[in-house]
BATORSE-883013 format. One line per field, with one value per residue (C-alpha): residue number from 1; x, y, z; residue in one letter. Coordinates in steps of 0.2 Angstrom, whole numbers, plus 2048, in hexadecimal, padded with zeros to 3 digits. Example, Ala and Ser with C-alpha at 12.3 -4.5 7.8 and 13.67 -1.06 7.14 Angstrom:
2
resi	(1; 2);
u	(83E; 844);
v	(7EA; 7FB);
w	(827; 824);
resn	(A; S);
# end
This chain:
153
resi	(1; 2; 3; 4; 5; 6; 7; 8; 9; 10; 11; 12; 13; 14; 15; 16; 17; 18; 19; 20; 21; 22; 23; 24; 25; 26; 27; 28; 29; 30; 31; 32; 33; 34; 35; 36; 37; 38; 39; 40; 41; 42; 43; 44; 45; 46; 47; 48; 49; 50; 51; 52; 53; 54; 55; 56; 57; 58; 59; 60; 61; 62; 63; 64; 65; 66; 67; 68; 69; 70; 71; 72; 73; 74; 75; 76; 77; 78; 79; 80; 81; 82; 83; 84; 85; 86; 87; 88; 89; 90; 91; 92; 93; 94; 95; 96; 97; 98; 99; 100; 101; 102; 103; 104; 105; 106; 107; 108; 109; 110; 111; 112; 113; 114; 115; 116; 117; 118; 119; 120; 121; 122; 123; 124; 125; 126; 127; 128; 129; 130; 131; 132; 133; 134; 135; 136; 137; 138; 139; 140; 141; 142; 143; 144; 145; 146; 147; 148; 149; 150; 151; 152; 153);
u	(76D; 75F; 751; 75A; 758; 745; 743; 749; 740; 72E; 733; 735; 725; 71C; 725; 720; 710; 712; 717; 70B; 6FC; 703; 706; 6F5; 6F0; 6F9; 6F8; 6E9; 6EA; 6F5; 706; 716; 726; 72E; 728; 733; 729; 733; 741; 737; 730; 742; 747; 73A; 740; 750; 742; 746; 758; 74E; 74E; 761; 75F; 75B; 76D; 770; 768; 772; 768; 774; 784; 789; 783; 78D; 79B; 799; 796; 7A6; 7B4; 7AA; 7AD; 7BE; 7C2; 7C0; 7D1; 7D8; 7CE; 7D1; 7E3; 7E1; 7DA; 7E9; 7F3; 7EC; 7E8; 7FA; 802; 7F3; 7F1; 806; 805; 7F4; 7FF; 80E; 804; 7F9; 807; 815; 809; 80B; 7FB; 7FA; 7F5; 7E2; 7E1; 7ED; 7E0; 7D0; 7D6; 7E4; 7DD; 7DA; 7DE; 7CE; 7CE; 7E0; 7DB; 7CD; 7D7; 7E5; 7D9; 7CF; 7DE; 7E8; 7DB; 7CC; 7D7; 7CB; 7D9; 7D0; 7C9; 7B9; 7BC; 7C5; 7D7; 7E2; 7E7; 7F7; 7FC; 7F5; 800; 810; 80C; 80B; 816; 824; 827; 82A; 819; 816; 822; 81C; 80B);
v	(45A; 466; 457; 44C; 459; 45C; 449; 447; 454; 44C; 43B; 443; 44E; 43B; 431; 43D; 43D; 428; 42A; 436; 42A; 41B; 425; 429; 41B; 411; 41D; 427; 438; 439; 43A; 435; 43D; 430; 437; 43A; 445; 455; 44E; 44F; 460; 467; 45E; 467; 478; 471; 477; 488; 483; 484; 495; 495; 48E; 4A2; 4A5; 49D; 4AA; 4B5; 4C1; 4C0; 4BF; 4CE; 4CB; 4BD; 4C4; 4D2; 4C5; 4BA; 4CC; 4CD; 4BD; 4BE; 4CD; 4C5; 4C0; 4CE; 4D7; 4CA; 4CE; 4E0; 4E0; 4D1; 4DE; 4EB; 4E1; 4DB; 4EC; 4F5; 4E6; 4E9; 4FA; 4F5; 4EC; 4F5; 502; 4F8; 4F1; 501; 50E; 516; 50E; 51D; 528; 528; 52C; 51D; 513; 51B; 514; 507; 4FF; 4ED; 4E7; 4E8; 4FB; 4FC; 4F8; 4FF; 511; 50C; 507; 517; 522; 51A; 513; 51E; 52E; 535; 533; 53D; 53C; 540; 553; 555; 553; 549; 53A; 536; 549; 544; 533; 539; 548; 53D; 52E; 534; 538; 528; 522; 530; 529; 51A; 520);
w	(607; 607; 603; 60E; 61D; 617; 618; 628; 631; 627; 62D; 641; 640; 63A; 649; 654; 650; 64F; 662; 668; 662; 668; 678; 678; 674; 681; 68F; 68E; 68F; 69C; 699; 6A4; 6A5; 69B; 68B; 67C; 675; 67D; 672; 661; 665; 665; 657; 64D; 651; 645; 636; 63B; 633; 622; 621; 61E; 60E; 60A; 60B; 5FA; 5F1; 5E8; 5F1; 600; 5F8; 5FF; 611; 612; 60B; 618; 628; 620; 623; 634; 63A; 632; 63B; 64B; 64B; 648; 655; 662; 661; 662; 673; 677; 673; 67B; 68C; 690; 690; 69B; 6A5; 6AA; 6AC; 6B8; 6C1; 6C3; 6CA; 6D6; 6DE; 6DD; 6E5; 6F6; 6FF; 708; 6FB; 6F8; 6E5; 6E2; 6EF; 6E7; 6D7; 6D9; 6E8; 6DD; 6CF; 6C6; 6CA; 6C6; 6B5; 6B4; 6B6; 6AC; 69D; 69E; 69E; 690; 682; 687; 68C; 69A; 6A8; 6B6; 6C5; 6CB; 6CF; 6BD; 6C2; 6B8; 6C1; 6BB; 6C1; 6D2; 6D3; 6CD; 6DC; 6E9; 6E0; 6D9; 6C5; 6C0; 6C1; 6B3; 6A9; 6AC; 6A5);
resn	(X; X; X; X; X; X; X; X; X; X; X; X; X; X; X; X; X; X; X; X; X; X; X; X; X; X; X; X; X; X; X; X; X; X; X; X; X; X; X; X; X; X; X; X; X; X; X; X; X; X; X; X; X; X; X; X; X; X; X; X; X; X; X; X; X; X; X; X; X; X; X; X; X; X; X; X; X; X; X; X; X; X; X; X; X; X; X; X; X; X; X; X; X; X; X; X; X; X; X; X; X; X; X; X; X; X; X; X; X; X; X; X; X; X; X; X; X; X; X; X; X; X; X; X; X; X; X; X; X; X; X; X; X; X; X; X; X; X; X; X; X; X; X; X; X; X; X; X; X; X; X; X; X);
# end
């Protein structure tokens, strides 16, 4: 495969010579904006693909070892944040829509929904749940709220 790839990129670097002097030859030295030769310039950026062949070296067994768990553990890291998105995104929710509109932390910080989840991520996964003076938030909404939005929390 490796010589069949090597061929291939010989036999486009000689066409595209090929082209270019009958281009020449045909046209002068002015060129239209028909030419294909755009075409074969980018298919020779597809020798930069021969350095891969380095990653058969028993050199990089490790490494790709190391990049195979990565990429493995994509999965399970995508799930993780499934898992931790549905229930904050609930909870961002409940709290957008439940708060009184008259009280102005709930509108400083649950005015929209972005916001809403915004405060609801940063108090439950980052646990910084203040607001810009210091004062816990949730204390402040279940003030004004009631205490079920504590529970709630």
């Amino acid at each position: 495969l490796a010589n069949a790839s090597e061929m291939a990129l010989v036999f486009t670097a000689l066409l595209e010579v090929a082209l270019g002097l009958v281009h020449v030859m045909s046209h002068g030295d002015s060129g239209g904006s028909e030419d294909l030769l755009p075409l074969f310039r980018i298919l020779r950026l597809v020798r930069v693909f021969r350095v891969l062949r380095v990653w058969r070296l028993e050199v990089f067994a490790e490494l790709k070892l190391m990049i195979r768990g990565t990429i493995g553990g994509m999965r399970t890291l995508m799930w993780s944040c499934v898992l931790i998105f549905i229930p904050v995104y609930a909870m961002c929710l409940i709290f957008r829509e439940l708060l009184d509109s008259d009280d102005p932390i709930a509108m400083e910080y649950f005015a929209s929904v972005p916001g809403a989840f915004f405060s609801v991520f940063r108090c439950i996964v980052v646990s910084e749940c203040a607001d810009t003076q210091g004062r816990p938030l949730f204390v402040l909404v279940t003030q004004e709220n009631g205490w079920a939005f504590g529970v709630l929390y």
